[in-house]
C-alpha positions in Angstrom: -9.5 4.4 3.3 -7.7 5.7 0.1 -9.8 8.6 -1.8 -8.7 11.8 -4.0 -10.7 14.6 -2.5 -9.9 16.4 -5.4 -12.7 14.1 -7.2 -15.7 14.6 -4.7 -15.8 18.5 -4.7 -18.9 18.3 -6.3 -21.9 20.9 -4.4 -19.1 23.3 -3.5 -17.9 20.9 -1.0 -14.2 22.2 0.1 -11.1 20.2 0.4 -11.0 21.5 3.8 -14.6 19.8 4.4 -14.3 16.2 2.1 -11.0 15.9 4.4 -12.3 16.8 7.5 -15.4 14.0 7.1 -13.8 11.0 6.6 -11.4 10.7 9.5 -14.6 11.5 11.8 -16.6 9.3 9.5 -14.0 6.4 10.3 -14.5 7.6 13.9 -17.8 5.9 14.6 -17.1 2.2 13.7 -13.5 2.5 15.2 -15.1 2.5 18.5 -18.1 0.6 17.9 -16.2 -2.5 16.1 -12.9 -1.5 18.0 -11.3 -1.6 14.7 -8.0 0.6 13.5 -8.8 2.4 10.8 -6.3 5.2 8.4 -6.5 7.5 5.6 -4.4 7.6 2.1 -4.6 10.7 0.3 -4.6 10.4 -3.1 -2.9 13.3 -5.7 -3.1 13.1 -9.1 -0.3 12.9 -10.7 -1.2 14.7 -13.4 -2.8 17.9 -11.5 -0.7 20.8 -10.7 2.0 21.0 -8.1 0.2 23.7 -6.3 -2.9 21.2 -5.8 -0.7 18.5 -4.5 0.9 21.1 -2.2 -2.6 22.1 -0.7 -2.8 18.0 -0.3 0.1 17.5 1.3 -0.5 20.3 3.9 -4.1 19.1 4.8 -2.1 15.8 5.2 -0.6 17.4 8.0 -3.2 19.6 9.2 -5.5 16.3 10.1 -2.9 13.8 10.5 -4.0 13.6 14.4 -7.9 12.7 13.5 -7.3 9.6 11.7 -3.9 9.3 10.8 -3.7 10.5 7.7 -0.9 9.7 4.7 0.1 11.1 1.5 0.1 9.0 -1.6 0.5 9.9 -5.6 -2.1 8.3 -7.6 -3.6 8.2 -10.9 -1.4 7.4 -14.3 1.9 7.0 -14.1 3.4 7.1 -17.8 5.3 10.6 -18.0 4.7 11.2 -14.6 7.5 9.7 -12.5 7.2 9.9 -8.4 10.1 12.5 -8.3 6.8 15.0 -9.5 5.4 14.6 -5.7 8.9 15.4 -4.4 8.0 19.0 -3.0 4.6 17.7 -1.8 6.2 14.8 0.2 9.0 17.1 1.4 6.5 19.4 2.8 4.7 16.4 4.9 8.4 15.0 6.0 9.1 18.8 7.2 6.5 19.1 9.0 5.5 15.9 10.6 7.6 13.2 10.8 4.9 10.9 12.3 3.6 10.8 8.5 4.8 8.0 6.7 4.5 8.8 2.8 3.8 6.0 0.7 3.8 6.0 -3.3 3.0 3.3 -6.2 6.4 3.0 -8.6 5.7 2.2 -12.1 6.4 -1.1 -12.6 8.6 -1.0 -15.5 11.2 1.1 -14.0 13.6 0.7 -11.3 14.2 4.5 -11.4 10.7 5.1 -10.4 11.1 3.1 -7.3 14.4 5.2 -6.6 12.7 8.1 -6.9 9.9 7.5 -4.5 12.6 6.2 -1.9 15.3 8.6 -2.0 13.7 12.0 -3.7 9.9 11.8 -2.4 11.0 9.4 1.4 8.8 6.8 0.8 8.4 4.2 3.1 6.6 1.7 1.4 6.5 0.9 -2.1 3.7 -0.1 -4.6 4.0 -3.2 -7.2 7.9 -2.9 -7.9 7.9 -6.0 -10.5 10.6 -4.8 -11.8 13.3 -4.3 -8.5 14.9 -7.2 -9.4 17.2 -5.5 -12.5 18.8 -3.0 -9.7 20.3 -5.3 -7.5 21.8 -2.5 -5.4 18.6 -0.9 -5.0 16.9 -4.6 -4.1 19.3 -4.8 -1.8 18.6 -1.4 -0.1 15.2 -1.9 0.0 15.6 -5.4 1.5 18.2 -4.3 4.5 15.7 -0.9 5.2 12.8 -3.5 5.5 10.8 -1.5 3.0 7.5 -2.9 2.5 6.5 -3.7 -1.3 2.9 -4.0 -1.7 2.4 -6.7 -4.1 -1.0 -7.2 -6.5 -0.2 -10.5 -8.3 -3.0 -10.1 -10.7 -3.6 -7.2 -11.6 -0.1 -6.8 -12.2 -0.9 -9.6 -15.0 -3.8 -7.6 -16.0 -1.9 -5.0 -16.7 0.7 -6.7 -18.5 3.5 -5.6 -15.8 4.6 -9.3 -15.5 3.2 -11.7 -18.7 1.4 -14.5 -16.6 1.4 -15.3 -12.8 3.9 -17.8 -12.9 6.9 -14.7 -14.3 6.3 -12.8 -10.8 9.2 -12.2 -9.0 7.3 -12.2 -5.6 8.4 -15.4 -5.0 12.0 -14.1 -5.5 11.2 -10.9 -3.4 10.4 -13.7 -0.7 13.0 -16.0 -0.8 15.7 -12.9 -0.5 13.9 -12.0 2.5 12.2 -8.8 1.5 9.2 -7.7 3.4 6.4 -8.2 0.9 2.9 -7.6 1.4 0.0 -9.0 -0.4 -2.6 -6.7 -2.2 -5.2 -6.2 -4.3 -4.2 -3.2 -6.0 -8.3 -2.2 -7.0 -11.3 -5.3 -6.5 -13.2 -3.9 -8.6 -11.3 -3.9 -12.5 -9.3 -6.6 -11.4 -12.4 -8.8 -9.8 -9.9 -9.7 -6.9 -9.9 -10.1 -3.2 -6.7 -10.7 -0.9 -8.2 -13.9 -0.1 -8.4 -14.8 -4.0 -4.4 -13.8 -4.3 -3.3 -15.5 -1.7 -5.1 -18.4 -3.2 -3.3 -17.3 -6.4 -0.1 -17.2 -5.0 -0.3 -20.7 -3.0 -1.7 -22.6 -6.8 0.6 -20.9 -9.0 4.0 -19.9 -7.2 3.8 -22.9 -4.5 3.4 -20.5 -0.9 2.8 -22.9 1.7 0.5 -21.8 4.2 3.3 -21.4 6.3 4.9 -18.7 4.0 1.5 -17.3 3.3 0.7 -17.0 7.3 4.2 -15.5 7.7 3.3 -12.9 4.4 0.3 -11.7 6.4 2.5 -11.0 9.4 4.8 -8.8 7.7 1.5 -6.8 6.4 0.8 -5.9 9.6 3.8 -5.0 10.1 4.2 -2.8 7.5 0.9 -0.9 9.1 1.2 3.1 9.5 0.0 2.9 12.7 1.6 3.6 16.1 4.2 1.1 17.3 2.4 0.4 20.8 -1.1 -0.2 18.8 0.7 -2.3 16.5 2.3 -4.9 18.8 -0.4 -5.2 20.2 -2.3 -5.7 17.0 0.7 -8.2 16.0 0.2 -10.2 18.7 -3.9 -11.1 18.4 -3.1 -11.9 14.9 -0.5 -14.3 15.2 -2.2 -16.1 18.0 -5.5 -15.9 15.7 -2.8 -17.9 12.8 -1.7 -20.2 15.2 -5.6 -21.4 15.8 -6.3 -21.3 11.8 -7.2 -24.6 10.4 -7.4 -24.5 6.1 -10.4 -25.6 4.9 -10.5 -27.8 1.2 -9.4 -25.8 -1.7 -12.1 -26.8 -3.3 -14.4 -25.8 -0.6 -12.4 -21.8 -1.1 -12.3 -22.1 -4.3 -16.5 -22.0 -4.1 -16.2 -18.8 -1.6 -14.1 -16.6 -4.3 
């Protein structure tokens, strides 16, 4: 669950309060569905330091509810990650269970530095652009930093000019651990389903490659490592079992 509690302070609700629901919202379907469920909150990028300093120490203050993160959001032109750097160093201080995670823009290599080595991110948004730093490429690939990847609304927003100029195929051949998003559903009128789709028509993913993509999501979780193996290994037995249906017939679904 990714929200800005900074937008839904409306009726004198307190950040204190907005933060305090949702983890014990996400409480009561965790143990009715047995689901795992997390929290991403969002600053602004363009609000004041002080506000994403109050973020970051809620961040902490609930991180044992419902394992809450840290993550900039909002516009990103003029406002590089390095902005967040005293917010994320404030989580990193103070609990290093929290695992901060920030979109770079995805024009600019030095984005994704900063969010890596000035803010300690440890997974990456979009990064279309990683491939002109092959030193940095290479870091993130030998850290195993996840990159969360949103084909199409990276098209949409003109990041890469058409589906077939993304370099996640590249980011997968190299061996980097890349994830497959949807960035928002709603502006983009997407799904993960409809990517992956995307992905397998226009930049030739077998189902093999796709099936091993969806592994390394869960991998990439922020969850704890005992929950998450065990996690890893219902879905890879739930893979195994997975017989495709038509194209056409999915094609009907999205």
């Amino acid at each position: 669950m990714r929200y800005a509690p900074i937008l839904h302070q409306q009726q004198g609700m307190t950040l204190h309060s907005i933060v305090q629901a949702v983890p014990e919202g996400l409480g009561r379907p965790r143990k009715k569905y047995n689901i795992q469920t997390g929290v991403i909150i969002c600053g602004i990028r363009h609000i004041s330091p002080e506000m994403s300093n109050k973020l970051a120490d809620l961040t902490v203050a609930f991180q044992e509810q419902g394992r809450v993160r840290l993550r900039p959001g909002g516009g990103r032109r003029g406002l590089p990650a390095k902005k967040f750097e005293e917010a994320f160093g404030r989580v990193l201080r103070q609990q290093h269970q929290l695992h901060p995670c920030t979109p770079a823009r995805p024009s600019a290599p030095e984005s994704i530095h900063q969010a890596i080595h000035l803010c300690g991110a440890h997974r990456i948004g979009h990064c279309v652009r990683l491939i002109e730093d092959g030193d940095l490429l290479n870091y993130v690939n030998d850290h195993r930093i996840p990159i969360e990847v949103p084909p199409l609304s990276n098209v949409q927003t003109k990041a890469v000019k058409r589906i077939g100029d993304h370099p996640i195929r590249l980011f997968y051949d190299l061996g980097l651990r890349v994830t497959v998003n949807t960035d928002n559903r709603l502006m983009t009128n997407t799904s993960v389903s409809k990517e992956y789709l995307t992905i397998h028509e226009e930049l030739g993913f077998s189902l093999d490659e796709i099936k091993e993509i969806i592994i390394m999501g869960f991998k990439s979780a922020f969850l704890p490592y005992a929950i998450k193996r065990a996690m890893l290994a219902e879905v890879v037995e739930e893979l195994k079992a997975f017989k495709p249906k038509s194209l056409e017939s999915k094609r009907e679904q999205l």
